[in-house]
C-alpha positions as CSV (number, residue, x, y, z in Angstrom):
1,X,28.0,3.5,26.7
2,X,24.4,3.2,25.2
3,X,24.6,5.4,22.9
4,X,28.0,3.6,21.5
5,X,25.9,0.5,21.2
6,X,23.2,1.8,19.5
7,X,25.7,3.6,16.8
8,X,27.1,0.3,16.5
9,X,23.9,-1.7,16.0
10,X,22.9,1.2,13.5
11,X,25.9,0.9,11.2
12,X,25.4,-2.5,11.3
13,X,21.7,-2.1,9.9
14,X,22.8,0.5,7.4
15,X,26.0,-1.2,6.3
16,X,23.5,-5.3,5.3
17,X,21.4,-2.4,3.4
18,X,24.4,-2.0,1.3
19,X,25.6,-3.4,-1.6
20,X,29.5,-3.5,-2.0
21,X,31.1,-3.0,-5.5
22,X,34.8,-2.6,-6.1
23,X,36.3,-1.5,-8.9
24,X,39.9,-1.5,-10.2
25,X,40.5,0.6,-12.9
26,X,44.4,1.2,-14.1
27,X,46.5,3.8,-12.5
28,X,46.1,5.9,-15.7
29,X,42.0,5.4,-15.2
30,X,41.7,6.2,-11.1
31,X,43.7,9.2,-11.8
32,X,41.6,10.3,-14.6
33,X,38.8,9.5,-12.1
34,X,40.5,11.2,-9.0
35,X,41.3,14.4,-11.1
36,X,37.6,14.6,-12.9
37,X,36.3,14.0,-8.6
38,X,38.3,16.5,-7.1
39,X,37.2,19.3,-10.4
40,X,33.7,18.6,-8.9
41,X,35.0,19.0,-5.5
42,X,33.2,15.8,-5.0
43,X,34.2,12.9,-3.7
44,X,35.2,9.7,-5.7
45,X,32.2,7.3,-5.0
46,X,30.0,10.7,-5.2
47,X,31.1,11.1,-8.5
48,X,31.0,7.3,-9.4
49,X,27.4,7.4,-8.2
50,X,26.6,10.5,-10.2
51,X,28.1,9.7,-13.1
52,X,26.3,6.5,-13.0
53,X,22.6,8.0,-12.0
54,X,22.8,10.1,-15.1
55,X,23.9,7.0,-17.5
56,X,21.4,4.8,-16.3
57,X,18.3,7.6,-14.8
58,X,18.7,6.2,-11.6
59,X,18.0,8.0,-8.4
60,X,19.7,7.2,-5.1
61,X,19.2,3.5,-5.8
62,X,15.9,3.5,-7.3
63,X,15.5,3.3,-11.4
64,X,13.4,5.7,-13.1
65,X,12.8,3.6,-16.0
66,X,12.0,-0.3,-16.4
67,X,13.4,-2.6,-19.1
68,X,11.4,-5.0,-20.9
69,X,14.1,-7.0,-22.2
């Protein structure tokens, strides 16, 4: 029973250190996005994130450039 608790509590943590975005694309789009996922055997917010680290040069949440604009 503890250790249910504490898996509780801990998703809890992880899930307010979180952000939550949705998107809706078309149904054209999020099959175009499903399709290019699955060719990467990867999952769709894996290759959301991806796609998005190499766009912007961020790593797991952390930029690796700053913008003085």
């Amino acid at each position: 029973m503890a250790t249910k608790e504490a898996h509780s509590r801990a998703n809890i943590e992880y899930n307010r250190r979180q952000d939550n975005i949705m998107i809706r694309p078309s149904k054209e789009m999020g099959a175009i996005i499903r399709q290019s996922a699955a060719a990467e055997n990867m999952s769709v917010q894996g290759y959301v994130l991806q796609t998005l680290y190499a766009r912007t040069g961020a790593t797991g949440g952390c930029l690796l450039y700053t913008s003085d604009a």
